[in-house]
C-alpha positions as a printed Julia matrix, in Angstrom:
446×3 Matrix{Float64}:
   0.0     0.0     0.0
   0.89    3.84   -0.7
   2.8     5.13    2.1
   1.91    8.91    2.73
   4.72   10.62    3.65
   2.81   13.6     5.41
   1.25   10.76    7.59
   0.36   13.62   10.06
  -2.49   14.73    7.96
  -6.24   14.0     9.39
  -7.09   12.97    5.77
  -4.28   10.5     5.83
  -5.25    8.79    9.17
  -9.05    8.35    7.96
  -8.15    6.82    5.16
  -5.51    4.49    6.84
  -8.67    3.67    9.17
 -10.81    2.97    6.83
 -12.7     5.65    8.45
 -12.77    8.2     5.68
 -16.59    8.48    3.83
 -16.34    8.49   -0.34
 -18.56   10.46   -2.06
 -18.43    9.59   -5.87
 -20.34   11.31   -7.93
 -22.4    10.2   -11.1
 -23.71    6.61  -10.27
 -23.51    5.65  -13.98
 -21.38    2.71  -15.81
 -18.6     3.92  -13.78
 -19.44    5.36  -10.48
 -21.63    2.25   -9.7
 -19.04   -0.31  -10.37
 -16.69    2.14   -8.01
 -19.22    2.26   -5.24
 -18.7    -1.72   -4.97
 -15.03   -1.59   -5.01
 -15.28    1.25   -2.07
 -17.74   -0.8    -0.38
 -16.99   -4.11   -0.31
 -13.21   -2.76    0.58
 -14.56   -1.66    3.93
 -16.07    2.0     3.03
 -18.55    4.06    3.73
 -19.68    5.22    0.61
 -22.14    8.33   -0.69
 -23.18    8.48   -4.11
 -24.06   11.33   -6.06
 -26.42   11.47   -8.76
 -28.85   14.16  -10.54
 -31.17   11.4   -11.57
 -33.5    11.0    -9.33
 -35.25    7.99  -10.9
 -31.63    6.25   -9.71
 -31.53    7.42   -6.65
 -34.92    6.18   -6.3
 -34.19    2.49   -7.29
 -31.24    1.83   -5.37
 -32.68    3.25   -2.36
 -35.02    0.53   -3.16
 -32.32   -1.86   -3.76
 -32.65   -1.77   -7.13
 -29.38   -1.94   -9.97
 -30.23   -0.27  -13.85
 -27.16   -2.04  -14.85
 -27.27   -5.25  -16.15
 -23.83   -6.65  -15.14
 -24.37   -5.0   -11.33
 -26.73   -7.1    -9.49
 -28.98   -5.73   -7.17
 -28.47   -8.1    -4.25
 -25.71   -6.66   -3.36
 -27.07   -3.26   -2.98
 -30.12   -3.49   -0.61
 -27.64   -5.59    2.37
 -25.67   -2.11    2.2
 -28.59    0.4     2.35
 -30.24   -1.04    5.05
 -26.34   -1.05    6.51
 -26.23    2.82    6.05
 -22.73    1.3     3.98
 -23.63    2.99    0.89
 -26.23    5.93    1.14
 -27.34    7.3    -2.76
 -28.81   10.83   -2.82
 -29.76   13.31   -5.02
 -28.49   16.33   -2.49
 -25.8    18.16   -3.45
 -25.49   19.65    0.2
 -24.26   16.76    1.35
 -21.18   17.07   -1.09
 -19.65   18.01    2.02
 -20.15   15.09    4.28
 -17.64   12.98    2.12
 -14.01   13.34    2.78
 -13.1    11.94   -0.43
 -15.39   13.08   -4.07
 -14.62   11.01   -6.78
 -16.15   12.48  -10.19
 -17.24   10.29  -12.82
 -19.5    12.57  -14.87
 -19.61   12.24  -17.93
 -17.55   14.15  -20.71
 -19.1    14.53  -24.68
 -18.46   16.37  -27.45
 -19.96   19.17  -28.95
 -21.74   20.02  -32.47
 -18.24   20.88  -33.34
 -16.55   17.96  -31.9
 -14.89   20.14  -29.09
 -14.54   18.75  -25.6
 -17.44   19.96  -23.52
 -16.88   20.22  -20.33
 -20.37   21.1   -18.52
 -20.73   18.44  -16.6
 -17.12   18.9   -15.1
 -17.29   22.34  -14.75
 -20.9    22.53  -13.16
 -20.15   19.6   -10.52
 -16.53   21.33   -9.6
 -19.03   24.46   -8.9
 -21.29   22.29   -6.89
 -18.51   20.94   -4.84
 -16.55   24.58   -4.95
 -19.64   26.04   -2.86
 -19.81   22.93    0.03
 -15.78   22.23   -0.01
 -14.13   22.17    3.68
 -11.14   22.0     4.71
  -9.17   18.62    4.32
 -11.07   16.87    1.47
  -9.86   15.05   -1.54
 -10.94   15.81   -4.95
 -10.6    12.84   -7.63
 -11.4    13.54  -11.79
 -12.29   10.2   -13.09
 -13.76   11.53  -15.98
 -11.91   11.09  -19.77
 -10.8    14.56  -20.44
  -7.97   15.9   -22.56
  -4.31   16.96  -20.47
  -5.12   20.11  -18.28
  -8.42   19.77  -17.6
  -7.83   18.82  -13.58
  -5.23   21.95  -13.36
  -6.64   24.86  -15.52
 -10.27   24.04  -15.54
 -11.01   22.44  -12.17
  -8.37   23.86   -9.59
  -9.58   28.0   -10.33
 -12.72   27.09   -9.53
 -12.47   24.82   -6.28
  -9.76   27.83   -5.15
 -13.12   30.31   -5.82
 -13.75   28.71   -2.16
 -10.6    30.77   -0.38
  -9.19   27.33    0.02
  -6.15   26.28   -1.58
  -5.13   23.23   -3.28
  -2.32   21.25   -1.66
  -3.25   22.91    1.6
  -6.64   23.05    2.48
  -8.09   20.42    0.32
  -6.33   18.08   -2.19
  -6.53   17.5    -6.25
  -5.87   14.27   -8.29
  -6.43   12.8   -11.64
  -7.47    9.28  -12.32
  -9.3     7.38  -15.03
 -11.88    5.08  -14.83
 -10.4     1.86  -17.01
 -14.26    0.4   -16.66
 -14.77   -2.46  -19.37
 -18.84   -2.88  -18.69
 -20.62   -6.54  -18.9
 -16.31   -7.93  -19.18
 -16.28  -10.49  -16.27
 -13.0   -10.62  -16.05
 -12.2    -7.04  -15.1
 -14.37   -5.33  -12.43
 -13.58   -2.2   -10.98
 -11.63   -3.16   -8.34
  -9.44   -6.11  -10.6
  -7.79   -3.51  -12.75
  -4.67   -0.88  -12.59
  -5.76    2.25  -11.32
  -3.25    5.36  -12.38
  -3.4     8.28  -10.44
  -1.72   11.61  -10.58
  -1.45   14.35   -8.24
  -1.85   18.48   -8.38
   1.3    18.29   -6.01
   3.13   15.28   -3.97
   1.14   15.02   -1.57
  -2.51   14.88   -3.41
  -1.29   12.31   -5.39
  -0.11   10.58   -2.05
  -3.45   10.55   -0.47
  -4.79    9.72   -4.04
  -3.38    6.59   -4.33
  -3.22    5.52   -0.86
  -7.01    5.49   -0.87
  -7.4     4.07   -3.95
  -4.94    1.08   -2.67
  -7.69    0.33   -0.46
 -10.12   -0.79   -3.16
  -8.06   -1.38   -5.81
  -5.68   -4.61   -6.97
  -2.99   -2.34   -8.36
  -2.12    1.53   -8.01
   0.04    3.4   -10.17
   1.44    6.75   -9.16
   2.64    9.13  -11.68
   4.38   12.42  -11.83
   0.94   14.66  -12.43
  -2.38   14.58  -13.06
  -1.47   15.77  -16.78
   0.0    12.33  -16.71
  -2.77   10.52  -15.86
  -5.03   12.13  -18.34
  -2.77   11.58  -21.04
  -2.27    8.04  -20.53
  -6.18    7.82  -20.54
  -5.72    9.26  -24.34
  -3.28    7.39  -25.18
  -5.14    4.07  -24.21
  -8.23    4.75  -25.88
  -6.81    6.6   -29.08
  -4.58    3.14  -29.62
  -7.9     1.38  -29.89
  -9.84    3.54  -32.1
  -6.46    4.03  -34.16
  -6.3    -0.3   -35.13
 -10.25   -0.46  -34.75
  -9.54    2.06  -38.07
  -6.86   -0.18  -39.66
  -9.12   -3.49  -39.49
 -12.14   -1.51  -40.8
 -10.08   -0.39  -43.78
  -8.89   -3.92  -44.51
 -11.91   -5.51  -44.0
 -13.3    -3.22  -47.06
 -10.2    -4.04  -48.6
 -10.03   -7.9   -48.47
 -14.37   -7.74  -49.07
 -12.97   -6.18  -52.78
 -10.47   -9.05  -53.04
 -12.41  -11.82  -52.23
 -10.61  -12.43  -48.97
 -12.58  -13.11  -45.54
 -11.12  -10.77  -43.31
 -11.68  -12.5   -39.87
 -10.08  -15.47  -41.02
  -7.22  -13.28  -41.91
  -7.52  -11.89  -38.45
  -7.54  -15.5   -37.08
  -4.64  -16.19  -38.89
  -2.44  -13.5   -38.1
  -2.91  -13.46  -34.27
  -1.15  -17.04  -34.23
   1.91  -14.84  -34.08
   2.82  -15.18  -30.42
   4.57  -11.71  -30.4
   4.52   -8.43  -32.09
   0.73   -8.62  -32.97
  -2.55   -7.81  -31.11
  -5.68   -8.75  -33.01
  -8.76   -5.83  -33.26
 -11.74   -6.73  -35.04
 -14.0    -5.04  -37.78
 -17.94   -3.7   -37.02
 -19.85   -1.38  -37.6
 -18.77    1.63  -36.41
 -17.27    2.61  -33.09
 -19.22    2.65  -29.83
 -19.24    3.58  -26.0
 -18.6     6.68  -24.4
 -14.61    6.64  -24.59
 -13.74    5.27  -28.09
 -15.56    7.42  -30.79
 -15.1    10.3   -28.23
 -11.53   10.57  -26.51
  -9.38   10.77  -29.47
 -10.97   14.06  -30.39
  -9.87   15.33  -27.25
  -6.45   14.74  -28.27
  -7.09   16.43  -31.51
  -8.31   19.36  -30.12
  -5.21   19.93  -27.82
  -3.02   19.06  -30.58
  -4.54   22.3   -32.35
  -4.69   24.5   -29.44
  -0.69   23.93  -29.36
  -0.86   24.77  -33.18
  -0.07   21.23  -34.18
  -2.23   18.76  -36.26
  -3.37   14.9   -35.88
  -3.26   13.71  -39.45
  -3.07   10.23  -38.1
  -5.8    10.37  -35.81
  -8.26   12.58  -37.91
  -7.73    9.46  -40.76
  -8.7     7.0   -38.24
 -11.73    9.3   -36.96
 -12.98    9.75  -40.71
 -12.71    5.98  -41.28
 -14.39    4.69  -38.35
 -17.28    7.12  -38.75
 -17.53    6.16  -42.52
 -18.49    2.41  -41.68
 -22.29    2.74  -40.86
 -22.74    3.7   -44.37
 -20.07    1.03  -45.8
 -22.74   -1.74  -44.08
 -25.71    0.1   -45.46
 -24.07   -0.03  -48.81
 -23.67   -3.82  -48.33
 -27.55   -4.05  -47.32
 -28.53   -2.26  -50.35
 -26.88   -4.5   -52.25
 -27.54   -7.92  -50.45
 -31.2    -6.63  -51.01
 -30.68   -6.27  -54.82
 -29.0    -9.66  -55.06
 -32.77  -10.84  -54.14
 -34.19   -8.25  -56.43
 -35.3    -5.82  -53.88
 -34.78   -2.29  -53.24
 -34.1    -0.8   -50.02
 -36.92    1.56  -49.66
 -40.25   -0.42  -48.5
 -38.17   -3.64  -47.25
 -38.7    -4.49  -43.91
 -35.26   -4.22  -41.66
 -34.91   -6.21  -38.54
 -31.42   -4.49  -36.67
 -29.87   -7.21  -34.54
 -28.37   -5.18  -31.19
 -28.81   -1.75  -30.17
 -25.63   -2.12  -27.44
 -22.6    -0.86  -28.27
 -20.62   -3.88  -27.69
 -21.77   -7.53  -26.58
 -23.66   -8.55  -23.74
 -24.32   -5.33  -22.16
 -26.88   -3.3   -21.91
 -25.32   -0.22  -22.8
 -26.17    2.28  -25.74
 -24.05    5.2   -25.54
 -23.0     6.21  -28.75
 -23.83    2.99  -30.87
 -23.7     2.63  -34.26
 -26.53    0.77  -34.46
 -28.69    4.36  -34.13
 -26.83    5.63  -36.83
 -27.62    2.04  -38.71
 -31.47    2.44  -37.82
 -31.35    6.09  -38.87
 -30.01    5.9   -42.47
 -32.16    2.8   -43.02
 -35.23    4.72  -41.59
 -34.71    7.86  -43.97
 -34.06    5.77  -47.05
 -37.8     4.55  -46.64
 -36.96    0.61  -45.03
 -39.55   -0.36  -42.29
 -37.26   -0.52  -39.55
 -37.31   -2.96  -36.01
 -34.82   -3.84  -33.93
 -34.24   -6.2   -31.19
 -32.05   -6.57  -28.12
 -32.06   -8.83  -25.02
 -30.76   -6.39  -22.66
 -32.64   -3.12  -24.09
 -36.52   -3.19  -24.35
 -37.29   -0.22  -24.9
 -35.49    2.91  -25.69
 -36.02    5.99  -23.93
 -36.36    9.69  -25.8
 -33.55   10.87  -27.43
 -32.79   14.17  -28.38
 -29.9    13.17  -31.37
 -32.04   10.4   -32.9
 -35.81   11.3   -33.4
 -36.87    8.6   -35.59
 -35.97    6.19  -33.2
 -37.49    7.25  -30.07
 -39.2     5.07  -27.66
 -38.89    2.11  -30.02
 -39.34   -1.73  -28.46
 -37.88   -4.47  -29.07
 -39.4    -6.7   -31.03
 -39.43  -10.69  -30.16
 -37.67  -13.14  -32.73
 -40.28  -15.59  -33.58
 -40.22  -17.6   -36.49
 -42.63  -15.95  -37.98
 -41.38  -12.96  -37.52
 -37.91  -13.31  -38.71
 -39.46  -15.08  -41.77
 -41.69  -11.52  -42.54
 -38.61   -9.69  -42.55
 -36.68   -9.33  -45.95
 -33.34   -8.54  -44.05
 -32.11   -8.92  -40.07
 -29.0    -7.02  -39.73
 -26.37   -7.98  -37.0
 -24.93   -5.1   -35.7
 -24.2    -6.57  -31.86
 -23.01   -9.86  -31.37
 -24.72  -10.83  -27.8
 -23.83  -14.16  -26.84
 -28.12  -14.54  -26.05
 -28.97  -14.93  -29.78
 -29.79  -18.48  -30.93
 -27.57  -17.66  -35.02
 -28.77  -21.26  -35.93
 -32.1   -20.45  -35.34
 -32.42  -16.87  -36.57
 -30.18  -17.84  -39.69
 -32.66  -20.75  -40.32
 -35.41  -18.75  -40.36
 -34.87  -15.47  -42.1
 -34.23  -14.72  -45.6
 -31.39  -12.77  -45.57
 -28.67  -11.94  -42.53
 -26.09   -9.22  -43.0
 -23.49   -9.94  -40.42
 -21.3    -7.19  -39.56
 -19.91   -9.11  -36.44
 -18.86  -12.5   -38.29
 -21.45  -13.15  -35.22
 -22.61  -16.42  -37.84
 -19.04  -17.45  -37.91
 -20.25  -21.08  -36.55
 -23.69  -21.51  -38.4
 -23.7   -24.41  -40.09
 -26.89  -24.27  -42.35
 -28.22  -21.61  -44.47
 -24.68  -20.01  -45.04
 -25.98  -19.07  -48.1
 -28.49  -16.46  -46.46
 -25.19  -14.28  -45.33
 -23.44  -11.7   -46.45
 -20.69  -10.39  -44.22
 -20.08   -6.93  -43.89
């Protein structure tokens, strides 16, 4: 564990003891998951969220998140262990606030910063002496320093004084079994020394492994780094997989193939589009600090353009699975396979599959959709011909009265022999049908 060398501090002590309360804020894919770690590491815990409908269920006991379970919530309620509230006066109660709000991008594909900016305010006007401030949130390097810090100081407190200022990333992988929270690396970089002591002594609590580095514009970079690396080969595969379709090649094989190579390789895997909050988003962070220091991202912007290109590279390959049967596009009826970004989850933020449903919708198909582990989809403001849509069961009959089902999320819950069997046409854009024995003639892989 983190030794803190100013071991004198109260902060220190409490969180040596165990005795220290968190307070994370934003009870989301991240700050749920963090809650448990906190908890279940011997914690009180306080969590922070606008949404009242949340606070609501799990003061009932109740998870919204699939892969968080809500028997072990209600034990801790009743416990007074973890207490969720809506009440930002109580901001001050915690002697640790962990942020993990989360961070979009604008019309312009700028990094806005609201939700940062107007939590830092919330906390600015409750902080007290002797509490710890943790960013979680993806955000590009100087965010913690030149946004957060004049704010907080607003107080008359200052940083590395009165109260203390770190930087570290939520590495969440939602619905991945074999990383929770608390099972993977946590970085974590101070304002000063000894923020980043406390930091990462607290955080050694809950977490397998901590990682102290040099400064919180560290920690946020690494967070860049990590997540621009995937979009960056997520690009390269997408390119040869449009590539290879041209040449007659099957690009998963290929993929297959080359990650036999026990070194110097990592295998990524077409779709598509991107999806999640940190993917399609974080390396346009980067960009836009790259041009604030008057310097450009060619590399970056290339992988950007290409990943957003592929929704309409697997309509393309509808429209023209649909003529192979001598049928247009407009007045076919589209069944869309997955509204999660990735596998197994039930999370949709920023899926492709909207965009997917979207284009289809305007070129006049008669569009469905199902998912497993989203029913029903609540109002959105970016996609209005979508809105409140259900999920619609996969009978046999139903699949049969569609002229197309389109695969765009690979959850482990669908039956491919069955749906293959009975549909007329599948355009896989997961190689989800890899294993399907009959009816291989009904796919087209995209």
């Amino acid at each position: 564990m983190t030794s803190i060398s100013t071991s004198t501090l109260p902060l220190a002590n409490l969180i040596q003891n165990k005795t220290a309360k968190v307070g994370i804020i934003g009870l989301g894919y991240v700050g749920l998951p963090l809650v448990r770690a906190f908890i279940k590491a011997g914690f009180k815990t306080l969590g922070f969220d606008t949404d009242q409908k949340k606070i609501d269920l799990l003061n009932a006991g109740k998870s919204y998140i699939a892969h968080i379970p809500s028997e072990w919530i209600k034990p801790y309620i009743d416990k007074n262990d973890f207490e969720p509230t809506s009440d930002m006066n109580r901001l001050s109660d915690a002697d640790a606030l962990l942020i993990c709000v989360p961070t979009p991008l604008s019309e312009s594909r700028d990094p806005d910063l609201y939700f940062i900016e107007s939590t830092t305010e919330s906390i600015a006007k409750r902080l007290r002496r002797d509490q710890l401030i943790v960013l979680e949130s993806t955000t590009y390097p100087g965010t913690t320093r030149d946004v957060m810090l004049p704010i907080l100081e607003r107080s008359g407190l200052k940083s590395g004084k009165d109260f203390y200022l770190a930087f570290s990333p939520e590495r969440e992988d939602p619905g991945n079994p074999d990383f929770t929270a608390e099972g993977i690396p946590k970085l974590v970089g101070g304002l000063d020394q000894v923020s980043g002591e406390l930091a990462a002594s607290l955080y050694a609590h809950a977490i397998v492994k901590v990682i102290k580095v040099s400064s919180c514009e560290v920690a946020e970079a690494a967070k860049i780094v990590e997540n621009t690396y995937r979009c960056v080969n997520i690009a390269m595969v997408n390119e040869l997989k449009i590539i290879f379709e041209r040449l007659g090649i099957d690009v998963w094989e290929v993929i297959e193939a080359a990650k036999t190579k026990p070194f110097g390789f990592q295998a990524f895997y077409p779709g598509p589009g991107l999806g999640g909050h940190c993917i399609p988003i974080d390396p346009f962070y980067l960009s836009w600090c790259a041009r604030k220091a008057g310097l450009t991202t060619r590399f970056i912007e290339l992988a950007g353009e290409i990943n957003t290109s592929m929704p309409l590279y697997v309509i393309r390959r509808v429209i023209d699975a649909l003529n192979e049967h001598k049928k247009a596009l407009n007045g076919s009826k589209i069944c869309v396979l997955g509204l999660a970004y990735k596998k197994d989850v039930d999370d949709p933020r920023e899926s492709p599959s909207f965009e997917l449903i979207d284009r289809l919708i305007n070129k006049g198909a008669i569009v469905t959709y199902n998912d497993p582990h989203i029913p029903t989809l609540p109002p959105m403001r970016h996609w209005q011909n979508i809105n409140e849509m259900r999920s619609t069961p996969l009978t046999k009959e139903f699949l049969a009265s569609q002229d197309c089902v389109l695969i765009a999320t690979d959850h482990s819950a669908y039956d491919y022999d069955f749906i293959v069997e009975n549909s007329n046409l599948i355009v896989d854009s997961r190689n989800a049908t890899k294993n399907v024995k009959n009816g291989r003639d009904k796919i087209v892989k995209s």
